[in-house]
mmCIF file of the N, C-alpha and C atoms, coordinates in Angstrom:
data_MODEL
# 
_entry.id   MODEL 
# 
loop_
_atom_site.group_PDB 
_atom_site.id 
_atom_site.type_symbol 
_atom_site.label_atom_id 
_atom_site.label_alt_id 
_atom_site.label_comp_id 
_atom_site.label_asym_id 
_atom_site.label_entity_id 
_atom_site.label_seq_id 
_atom_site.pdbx_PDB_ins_code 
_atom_site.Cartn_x 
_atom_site.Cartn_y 
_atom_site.Cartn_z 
_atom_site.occupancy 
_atom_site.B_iso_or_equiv 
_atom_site.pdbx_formal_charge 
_atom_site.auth_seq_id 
_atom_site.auth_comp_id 
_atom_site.auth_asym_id 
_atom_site.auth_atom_id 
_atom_site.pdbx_PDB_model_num 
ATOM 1   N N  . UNK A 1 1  ? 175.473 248.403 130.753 1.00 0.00 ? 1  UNK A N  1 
ATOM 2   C CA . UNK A 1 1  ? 176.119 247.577 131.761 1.00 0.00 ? 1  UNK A CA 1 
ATOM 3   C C  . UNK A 1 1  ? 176.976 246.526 131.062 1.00 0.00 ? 1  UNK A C  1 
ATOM 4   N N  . UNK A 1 2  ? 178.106 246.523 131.674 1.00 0.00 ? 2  UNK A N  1 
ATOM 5   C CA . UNK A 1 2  ? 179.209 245.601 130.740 1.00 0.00 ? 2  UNK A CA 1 
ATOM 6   C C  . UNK A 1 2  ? 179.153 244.479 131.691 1.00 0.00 ? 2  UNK A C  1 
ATOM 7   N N  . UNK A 1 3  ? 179.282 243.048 131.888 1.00 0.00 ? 3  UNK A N  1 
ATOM 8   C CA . UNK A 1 3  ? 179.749 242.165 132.752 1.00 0.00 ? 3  UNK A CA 1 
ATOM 9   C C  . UNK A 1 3  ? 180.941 241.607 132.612 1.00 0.00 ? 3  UNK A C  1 
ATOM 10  N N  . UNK A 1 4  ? 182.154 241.831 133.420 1.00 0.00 ? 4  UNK A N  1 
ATOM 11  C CA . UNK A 1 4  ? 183.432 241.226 133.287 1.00 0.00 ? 4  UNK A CA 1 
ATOM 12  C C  . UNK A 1 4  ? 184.029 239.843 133.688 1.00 0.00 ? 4  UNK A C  1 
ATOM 13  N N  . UNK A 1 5  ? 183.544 238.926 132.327 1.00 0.00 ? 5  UNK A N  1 
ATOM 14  C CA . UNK A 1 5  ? 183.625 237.617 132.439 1.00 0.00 ? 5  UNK A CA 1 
ATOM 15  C C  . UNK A 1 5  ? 185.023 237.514 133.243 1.00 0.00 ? 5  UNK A C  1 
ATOM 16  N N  . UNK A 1 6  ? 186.134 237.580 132.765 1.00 0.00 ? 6  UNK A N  1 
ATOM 17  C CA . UNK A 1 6  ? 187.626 237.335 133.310 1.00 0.00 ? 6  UNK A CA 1 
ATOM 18  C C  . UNK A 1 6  ? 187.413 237.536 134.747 1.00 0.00 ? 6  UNK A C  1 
ATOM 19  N N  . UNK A 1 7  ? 187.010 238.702 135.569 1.00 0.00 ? 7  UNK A N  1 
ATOM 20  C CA . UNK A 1 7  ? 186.756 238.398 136.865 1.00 0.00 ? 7  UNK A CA 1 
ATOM 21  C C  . UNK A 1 7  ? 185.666 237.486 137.445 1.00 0.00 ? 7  UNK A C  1 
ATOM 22  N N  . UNK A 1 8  ? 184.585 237.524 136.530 1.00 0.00 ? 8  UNK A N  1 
ATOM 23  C CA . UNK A 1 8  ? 183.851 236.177 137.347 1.00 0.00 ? 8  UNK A CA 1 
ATOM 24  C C  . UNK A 1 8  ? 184.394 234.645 137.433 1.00 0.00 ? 8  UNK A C  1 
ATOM 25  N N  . UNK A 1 9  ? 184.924 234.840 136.293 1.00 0.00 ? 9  UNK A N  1 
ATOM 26  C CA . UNK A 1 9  ? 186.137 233.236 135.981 1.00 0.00 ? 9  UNK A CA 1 
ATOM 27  C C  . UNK A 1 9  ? 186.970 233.077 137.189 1.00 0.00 ? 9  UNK A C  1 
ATOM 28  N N  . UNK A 1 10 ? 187.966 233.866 137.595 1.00 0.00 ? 10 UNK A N  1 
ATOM 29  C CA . UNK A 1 10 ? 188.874 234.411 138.282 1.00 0.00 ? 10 UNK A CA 1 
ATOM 30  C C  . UNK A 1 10 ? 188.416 234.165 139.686 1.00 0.00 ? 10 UNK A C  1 
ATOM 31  N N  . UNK A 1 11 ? 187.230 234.463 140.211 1.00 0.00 ? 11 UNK A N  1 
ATOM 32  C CA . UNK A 1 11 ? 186.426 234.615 141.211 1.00 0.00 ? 11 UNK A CA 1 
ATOM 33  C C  . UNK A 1 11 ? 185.985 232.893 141.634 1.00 0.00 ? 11 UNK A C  1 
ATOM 34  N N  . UNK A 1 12 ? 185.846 232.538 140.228 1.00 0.00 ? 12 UNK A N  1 
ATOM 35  C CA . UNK A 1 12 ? 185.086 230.942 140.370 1.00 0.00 ? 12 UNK A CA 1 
ATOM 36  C C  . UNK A 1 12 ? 186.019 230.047 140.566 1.00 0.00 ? 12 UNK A C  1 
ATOM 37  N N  . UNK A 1 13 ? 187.422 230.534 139.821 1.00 0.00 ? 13 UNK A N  1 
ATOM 38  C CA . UNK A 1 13 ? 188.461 229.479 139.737 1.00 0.00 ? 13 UNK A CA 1 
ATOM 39  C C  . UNK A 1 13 ? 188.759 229.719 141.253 1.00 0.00 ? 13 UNK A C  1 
ATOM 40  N N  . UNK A 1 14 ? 189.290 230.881 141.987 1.00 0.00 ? 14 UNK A N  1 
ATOM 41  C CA . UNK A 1 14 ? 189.562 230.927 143.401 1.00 0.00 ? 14 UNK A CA 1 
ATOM 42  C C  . UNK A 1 14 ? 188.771 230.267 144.589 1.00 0.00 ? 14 UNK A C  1 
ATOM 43  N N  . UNK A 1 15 ? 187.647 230.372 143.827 1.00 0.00 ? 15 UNK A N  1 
ATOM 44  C CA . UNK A 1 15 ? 186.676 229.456 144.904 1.00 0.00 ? 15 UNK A CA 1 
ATOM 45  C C  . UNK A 1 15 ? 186.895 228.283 144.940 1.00 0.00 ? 15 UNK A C  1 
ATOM 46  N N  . UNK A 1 16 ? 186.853 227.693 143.658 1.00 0.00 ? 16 UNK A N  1 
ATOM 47  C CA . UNK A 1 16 ? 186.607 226.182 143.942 1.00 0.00 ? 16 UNK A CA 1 
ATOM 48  C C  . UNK A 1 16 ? 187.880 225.578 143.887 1.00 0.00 ? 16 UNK A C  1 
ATOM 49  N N  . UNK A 1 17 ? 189.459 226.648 143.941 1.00 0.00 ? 17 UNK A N  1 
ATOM 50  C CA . UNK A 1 17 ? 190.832 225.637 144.815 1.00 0.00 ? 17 UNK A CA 1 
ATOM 51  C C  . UNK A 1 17 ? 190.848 225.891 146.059 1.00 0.00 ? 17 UNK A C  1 
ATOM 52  N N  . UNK A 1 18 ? 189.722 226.727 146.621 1.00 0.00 ? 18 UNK A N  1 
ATOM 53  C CA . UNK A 1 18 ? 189.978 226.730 148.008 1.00 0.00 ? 18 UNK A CA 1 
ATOM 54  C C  . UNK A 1 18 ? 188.893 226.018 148.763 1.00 0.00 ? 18 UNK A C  1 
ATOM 55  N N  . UNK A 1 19 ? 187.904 225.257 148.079 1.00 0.00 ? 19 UNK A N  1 
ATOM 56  C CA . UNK A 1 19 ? 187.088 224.594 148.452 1.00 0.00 ? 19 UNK A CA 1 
ATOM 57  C C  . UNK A 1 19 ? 187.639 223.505 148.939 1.00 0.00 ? 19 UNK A C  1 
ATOM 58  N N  . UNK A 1 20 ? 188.219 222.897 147.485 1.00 0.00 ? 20 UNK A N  1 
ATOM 59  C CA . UNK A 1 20 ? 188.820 221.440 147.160 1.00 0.00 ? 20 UNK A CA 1 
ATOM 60  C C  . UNK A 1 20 ? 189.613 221.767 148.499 1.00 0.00 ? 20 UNK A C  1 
ATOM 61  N N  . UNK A 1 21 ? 190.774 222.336 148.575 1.00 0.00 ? 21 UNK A N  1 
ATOM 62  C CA . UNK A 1 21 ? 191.697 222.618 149.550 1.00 0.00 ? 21 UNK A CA 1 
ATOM 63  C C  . UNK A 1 21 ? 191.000 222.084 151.054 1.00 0.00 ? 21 UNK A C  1 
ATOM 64  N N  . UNK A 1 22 ? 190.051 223.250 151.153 1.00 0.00 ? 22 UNK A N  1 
ATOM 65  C CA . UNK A 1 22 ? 189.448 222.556 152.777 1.00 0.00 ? 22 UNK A CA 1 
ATOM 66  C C  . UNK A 1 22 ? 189.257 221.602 152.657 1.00 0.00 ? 22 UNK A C  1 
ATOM 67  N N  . UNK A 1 23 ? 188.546 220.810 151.520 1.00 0.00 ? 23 UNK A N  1 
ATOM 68  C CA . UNK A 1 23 ? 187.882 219.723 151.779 1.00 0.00 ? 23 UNK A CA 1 
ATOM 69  C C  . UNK A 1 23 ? 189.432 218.222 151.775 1.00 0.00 ? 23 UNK A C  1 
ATOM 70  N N  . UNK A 1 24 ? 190.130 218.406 151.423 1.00 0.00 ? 24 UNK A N  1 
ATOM 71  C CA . UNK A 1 24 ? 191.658 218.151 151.602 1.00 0.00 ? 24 UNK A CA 1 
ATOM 72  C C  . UNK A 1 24 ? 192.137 218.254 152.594 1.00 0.00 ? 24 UNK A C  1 
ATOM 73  N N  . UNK A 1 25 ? 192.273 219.380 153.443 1.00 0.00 ? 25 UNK A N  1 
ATOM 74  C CA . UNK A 1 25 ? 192.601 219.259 154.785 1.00 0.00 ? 25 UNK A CA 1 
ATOM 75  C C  . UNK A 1 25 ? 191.955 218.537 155.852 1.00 0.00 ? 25 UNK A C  1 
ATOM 76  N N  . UNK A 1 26 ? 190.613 218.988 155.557 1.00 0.00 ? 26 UNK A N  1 
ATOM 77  C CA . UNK A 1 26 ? 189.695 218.643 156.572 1.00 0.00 ? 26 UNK A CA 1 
ATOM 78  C C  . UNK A 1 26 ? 189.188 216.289 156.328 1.00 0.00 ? 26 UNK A C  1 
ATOM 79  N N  . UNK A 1 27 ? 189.743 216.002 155.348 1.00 0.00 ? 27 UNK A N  1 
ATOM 80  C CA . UNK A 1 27 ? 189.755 214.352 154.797 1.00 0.00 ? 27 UNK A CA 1 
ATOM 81  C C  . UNK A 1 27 ? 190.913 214.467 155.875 1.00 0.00 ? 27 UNK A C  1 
ATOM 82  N N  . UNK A 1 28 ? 191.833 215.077 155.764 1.00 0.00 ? 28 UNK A N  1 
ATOM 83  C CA . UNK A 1 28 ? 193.433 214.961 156.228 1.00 0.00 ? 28 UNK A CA 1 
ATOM 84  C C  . UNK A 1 28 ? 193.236 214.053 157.813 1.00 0.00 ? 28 UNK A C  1 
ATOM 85  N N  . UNK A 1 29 ? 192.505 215.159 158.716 1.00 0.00 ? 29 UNK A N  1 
ATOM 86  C CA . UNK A 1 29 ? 191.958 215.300 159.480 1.00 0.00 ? 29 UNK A CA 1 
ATOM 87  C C  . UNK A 1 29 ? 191.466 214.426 160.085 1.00 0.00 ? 29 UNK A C  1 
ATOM 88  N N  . UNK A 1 30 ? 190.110 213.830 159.320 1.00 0.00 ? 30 UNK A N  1 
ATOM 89  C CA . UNK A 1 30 ? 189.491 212.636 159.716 1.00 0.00 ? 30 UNK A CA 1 
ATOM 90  C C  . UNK A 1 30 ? 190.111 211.615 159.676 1.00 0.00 ? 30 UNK A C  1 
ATOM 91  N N  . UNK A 1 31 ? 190.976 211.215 158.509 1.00 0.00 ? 31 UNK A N  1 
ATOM 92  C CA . UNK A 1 31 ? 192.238 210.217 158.239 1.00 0.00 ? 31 UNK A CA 1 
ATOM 93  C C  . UNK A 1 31 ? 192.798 210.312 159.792 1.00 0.00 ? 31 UNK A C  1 
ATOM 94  N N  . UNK A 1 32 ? 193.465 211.495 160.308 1.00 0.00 ? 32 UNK A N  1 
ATOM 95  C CA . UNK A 1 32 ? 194.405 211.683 161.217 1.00 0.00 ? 32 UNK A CA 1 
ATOM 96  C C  . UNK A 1 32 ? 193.469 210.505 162.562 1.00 0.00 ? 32 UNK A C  1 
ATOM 97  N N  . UNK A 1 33 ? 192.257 210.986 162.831 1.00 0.00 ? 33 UNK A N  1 
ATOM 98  C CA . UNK A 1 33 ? 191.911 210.581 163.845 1.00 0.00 ? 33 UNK A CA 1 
ATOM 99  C C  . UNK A 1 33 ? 191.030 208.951 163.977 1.00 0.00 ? 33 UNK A C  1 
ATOM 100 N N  . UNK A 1 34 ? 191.139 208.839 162.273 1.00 0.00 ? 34 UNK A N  1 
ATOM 101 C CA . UNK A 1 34 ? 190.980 207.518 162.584 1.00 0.00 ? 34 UNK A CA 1 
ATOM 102 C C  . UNK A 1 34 ? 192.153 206.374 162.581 1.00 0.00 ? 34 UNK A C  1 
ATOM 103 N N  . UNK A 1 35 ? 193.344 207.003 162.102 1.00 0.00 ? 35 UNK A N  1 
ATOM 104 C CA . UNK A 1 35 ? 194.437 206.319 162.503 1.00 0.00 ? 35 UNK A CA 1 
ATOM 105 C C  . UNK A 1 35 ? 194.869 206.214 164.007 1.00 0.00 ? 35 UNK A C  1 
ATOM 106 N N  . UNK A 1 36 ? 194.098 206.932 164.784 1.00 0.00 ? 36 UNK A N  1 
ATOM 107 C CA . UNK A 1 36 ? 194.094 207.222 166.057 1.00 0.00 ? 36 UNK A CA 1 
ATOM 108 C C  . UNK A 1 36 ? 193.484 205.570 166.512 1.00 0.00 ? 36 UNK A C  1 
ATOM 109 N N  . UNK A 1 37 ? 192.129 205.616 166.090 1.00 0.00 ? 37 UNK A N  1 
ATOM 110 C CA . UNK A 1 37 ? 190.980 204.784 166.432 1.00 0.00 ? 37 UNK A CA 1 
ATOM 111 C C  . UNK A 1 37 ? 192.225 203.400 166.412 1.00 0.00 ? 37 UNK A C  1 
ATOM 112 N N  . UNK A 1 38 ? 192.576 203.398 164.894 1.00 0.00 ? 38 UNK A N  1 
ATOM 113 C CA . UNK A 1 38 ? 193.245 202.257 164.377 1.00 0.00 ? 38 UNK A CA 1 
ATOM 114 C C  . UNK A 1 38 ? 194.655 201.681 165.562 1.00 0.00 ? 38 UNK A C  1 
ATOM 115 N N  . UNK A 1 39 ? 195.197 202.968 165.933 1.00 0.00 ? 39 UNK A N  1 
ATOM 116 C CA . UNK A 1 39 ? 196.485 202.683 166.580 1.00 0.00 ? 39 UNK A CA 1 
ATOM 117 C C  . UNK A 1 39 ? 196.025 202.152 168.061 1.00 0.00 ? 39 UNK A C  1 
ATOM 118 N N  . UNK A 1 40 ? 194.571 202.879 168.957 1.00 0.00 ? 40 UNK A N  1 
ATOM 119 C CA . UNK A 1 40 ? 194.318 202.605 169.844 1.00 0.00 ? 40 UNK A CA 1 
ATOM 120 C C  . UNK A 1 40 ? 193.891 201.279 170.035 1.00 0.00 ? 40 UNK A C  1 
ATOM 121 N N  . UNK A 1 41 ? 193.336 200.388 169.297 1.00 0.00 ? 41 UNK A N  1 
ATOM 122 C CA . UNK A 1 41 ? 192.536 199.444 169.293 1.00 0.00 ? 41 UNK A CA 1 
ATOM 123 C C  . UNK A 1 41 ? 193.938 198.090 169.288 1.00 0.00 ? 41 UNK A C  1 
ATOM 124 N N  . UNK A 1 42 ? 195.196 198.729 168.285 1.00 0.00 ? 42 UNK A N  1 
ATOM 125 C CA . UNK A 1 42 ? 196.702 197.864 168.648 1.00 0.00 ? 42 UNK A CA 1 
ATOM 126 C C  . UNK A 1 42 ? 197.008 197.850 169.560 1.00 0.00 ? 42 UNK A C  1 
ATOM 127 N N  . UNK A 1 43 ? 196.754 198.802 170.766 1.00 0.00 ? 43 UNK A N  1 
ATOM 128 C CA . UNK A 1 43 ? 197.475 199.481 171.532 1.00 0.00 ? 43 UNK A CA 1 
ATOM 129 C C  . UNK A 1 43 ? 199.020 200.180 171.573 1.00 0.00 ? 43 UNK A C  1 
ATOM 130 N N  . UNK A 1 44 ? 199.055 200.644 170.518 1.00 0.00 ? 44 UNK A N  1 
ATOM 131 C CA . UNK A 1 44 ? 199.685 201.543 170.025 1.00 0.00 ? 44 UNK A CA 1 
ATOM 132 C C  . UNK A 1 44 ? 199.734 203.042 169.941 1.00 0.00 ? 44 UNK A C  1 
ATOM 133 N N  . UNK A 1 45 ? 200.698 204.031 169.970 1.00 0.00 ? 45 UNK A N  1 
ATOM 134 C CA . UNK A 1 45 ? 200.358 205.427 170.397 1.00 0.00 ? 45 UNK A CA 1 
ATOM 135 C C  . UNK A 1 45 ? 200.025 205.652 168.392 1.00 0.00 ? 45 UNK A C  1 
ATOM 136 N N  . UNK A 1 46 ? 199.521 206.971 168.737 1.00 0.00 ? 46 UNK A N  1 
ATOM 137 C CA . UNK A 1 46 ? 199.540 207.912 167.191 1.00 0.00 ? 46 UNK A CA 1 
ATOM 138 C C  . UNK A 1 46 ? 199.548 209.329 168.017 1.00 0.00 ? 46 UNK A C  1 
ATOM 139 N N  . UNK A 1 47 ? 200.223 209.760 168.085 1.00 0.00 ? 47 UNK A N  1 
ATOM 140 C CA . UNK A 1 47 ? 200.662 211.409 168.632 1.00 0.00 ? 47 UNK A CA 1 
ATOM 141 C C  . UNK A 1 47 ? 200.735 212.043 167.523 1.00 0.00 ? 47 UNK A C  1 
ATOM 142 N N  . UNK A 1 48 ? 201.666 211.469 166.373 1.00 0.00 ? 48 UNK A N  1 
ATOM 143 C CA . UNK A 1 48 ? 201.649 212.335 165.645 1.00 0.00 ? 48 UNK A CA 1 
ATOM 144 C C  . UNK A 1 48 ? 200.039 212.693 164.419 1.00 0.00 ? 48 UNK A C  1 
ATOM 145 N N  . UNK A 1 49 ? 199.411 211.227 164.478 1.00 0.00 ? 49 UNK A N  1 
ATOM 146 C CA . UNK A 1 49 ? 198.467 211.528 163.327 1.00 0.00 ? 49 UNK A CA 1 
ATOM 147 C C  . UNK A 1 49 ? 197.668 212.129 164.176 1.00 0.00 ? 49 UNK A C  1 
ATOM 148 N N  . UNK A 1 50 ? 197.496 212.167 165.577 1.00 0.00 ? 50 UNK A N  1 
ATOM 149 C CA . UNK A 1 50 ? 196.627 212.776 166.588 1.00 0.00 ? 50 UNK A CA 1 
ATOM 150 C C  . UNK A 1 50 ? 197.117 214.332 166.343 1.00 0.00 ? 50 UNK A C  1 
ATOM 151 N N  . UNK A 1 51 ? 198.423 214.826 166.725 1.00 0.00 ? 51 UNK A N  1 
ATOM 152 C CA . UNK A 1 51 ? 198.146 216.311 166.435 1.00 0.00 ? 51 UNK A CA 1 
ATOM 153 C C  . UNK A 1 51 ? 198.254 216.484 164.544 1.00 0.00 ? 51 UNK A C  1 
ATOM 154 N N  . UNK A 1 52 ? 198.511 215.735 163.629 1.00 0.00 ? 52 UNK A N  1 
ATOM 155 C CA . UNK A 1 52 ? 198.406 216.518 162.358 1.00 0.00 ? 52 UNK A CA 1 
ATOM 156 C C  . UNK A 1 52 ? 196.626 216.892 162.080 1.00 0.00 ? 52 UNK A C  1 
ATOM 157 N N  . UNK A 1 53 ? 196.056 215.729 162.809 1.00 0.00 ? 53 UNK A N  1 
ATOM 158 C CA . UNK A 1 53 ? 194.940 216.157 162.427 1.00 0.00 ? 53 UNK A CA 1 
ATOM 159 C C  . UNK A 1 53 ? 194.054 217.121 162.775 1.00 0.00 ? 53 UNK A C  1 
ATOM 160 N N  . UNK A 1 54 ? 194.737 217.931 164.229 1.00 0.00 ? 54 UNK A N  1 
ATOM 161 C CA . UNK A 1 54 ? 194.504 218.905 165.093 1.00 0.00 ? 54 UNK A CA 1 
ATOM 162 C C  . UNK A 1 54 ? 194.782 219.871 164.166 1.00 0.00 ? 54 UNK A C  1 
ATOM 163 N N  . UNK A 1 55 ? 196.396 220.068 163.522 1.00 0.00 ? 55 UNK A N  1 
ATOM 164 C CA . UNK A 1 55 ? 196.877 221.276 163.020 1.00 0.00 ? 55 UNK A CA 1 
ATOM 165 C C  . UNK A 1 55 ? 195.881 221.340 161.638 1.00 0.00 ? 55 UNK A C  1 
ATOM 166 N N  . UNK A 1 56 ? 195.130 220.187 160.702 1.00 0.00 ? 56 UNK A N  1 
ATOM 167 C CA . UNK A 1 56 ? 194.550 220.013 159.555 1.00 0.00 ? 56 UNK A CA 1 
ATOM 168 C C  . UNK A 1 56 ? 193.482 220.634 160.477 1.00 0.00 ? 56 UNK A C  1 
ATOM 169 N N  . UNK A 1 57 ? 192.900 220.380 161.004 1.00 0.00 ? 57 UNK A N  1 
ATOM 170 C CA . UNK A 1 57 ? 191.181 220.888 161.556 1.00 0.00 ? 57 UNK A CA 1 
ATOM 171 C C  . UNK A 1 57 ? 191.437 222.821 162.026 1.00 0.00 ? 57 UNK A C  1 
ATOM 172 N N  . UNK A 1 58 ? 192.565 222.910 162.235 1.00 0.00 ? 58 UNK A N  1 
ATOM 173 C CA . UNK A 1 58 ? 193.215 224.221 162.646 1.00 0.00 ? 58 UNK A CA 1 
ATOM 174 C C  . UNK A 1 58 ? 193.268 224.970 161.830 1.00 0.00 ? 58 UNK A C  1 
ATOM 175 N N  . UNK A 1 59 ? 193.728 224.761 160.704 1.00 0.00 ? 59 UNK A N  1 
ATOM 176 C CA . UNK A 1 59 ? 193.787 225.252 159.541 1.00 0.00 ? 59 UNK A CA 1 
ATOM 177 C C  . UNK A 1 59 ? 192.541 225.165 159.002 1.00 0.00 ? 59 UNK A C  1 
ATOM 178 N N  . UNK A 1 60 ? 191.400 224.656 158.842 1.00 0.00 ? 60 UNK A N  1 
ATOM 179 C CA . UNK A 1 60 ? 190.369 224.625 158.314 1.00 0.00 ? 60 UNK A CA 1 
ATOM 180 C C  . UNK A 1 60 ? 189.449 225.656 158.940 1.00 0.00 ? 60 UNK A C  1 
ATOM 181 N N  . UNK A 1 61 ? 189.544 225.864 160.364 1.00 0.00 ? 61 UNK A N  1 
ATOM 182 C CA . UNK A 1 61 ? 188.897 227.135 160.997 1.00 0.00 ? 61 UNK A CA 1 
ATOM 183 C C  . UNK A 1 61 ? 189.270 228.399 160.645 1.00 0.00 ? 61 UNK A C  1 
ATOM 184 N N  . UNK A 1 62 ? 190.967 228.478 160.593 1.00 0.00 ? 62 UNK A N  1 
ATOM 185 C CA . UNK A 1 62 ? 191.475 229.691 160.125 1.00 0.00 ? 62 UNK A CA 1 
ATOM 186 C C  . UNK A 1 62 ? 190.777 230.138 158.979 1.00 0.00 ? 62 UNK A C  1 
ATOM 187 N N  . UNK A 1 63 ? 190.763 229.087 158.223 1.00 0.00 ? 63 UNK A N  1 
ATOM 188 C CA . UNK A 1 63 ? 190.362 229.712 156.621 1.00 0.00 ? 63 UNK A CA 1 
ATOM 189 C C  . UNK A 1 63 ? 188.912 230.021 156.608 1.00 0.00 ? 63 UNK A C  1 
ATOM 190 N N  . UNK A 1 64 ? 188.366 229.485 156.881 1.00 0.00 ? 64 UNK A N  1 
ATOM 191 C CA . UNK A 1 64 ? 186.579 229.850 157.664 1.00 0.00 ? 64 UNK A CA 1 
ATOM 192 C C  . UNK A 1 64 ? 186.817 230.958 158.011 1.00 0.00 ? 64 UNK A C  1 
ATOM 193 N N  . UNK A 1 65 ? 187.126 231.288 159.185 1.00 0.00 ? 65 UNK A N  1 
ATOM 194 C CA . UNK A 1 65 ? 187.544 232.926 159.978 1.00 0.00 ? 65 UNK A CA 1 
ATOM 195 C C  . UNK A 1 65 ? 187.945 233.719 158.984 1.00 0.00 ? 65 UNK A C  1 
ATOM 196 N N  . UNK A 1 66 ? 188.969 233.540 158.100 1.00 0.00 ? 66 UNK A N  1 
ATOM 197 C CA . UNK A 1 66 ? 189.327 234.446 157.197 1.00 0.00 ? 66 UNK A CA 1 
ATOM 198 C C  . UNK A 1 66 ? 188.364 234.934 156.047 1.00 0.00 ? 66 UNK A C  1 
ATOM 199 N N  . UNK A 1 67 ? 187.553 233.348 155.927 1.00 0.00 ? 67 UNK A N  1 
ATOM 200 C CA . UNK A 1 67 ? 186.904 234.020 154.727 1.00 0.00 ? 67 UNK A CA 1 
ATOM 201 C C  . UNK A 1 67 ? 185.459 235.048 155.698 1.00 0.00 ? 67 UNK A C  1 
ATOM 202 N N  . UNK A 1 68 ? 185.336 234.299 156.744 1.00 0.00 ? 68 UNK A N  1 
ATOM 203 C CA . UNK A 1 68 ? 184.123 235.548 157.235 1.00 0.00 ? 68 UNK A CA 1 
ATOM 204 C C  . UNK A 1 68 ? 184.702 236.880 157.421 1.00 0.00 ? 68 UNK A C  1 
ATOM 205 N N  . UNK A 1 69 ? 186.238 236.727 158.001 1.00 0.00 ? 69 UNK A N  1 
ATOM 206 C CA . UNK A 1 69 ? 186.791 238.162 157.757 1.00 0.00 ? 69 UNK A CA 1 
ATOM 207 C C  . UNK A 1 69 ? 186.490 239.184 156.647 1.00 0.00 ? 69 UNK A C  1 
ATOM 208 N N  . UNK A 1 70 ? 186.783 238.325 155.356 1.00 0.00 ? 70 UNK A N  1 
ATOM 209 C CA . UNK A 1 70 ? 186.828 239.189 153.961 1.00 0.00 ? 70 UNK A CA 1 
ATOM 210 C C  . UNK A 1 70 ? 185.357 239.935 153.725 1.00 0.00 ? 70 UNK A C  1 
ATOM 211 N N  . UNK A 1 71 ? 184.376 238.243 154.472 1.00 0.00 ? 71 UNK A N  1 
ATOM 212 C CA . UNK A 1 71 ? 183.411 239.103 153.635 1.00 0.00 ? 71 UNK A CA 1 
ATOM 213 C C  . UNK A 1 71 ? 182.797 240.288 155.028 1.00 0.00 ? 71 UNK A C  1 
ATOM 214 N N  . UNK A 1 72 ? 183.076 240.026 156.123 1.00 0.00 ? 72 UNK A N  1 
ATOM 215 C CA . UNK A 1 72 ? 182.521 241.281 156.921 1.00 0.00 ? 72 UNK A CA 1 
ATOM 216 C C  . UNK A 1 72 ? 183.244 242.421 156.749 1.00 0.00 ? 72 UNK A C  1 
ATOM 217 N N  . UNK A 1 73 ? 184.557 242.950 157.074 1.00 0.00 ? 73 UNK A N  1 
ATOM 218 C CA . UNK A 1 73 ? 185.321 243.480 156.545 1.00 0.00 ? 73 UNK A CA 1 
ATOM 219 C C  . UNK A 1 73 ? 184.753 244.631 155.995 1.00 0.00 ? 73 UNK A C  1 
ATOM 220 N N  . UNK A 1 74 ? 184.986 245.567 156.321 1.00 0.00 ? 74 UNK A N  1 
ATOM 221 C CA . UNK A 1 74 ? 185.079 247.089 154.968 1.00 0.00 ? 74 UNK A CA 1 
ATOM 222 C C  . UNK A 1 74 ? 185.663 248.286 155.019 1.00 0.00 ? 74 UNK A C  1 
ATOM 223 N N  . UNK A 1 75 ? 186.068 247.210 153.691 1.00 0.00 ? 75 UNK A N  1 
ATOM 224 C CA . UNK A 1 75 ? 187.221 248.079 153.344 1.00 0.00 ? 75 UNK A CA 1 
ATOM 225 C C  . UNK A 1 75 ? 186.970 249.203 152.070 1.00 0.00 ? 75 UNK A C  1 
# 
């Protein structure tokens, strides 16, 4: 039995930029809606940090879904 370091590397490095990544979007996110908190309390609008943080939390499901895709999947 041979073990092929280069793909487990490969495997580990992919994981953990797509970790960091969610965990990046999904900060994005919380940022978004507490600038919300922040703008409401001025009485001030935030529409926009209100939907970026929609489209950041959006994107964080997709990639969830996708990765349960990969691994249910068979191919």
């Amino acid at each position: 039995m041979k073990i092929d370091w280069s793909a487990i590397g490969s495997v580990f490095g992919v994981s953990l930029a797509v970790t960091v990544g969610l965990v990046a979007l999904f900060t994005l996110g919380v940022n978004g809606l507490a600038r919300r908190e922040k703008a409401a309390a001025q009485g001030d609008s935030a529409a926009l940090a209100v939907t970026g943080a929609y489209v950041c939390f959006a994107a964080c499901a997709a990639a969830v879904a996708y990765g349960i895709y990969l691994i249910v999947a068979k191919v």
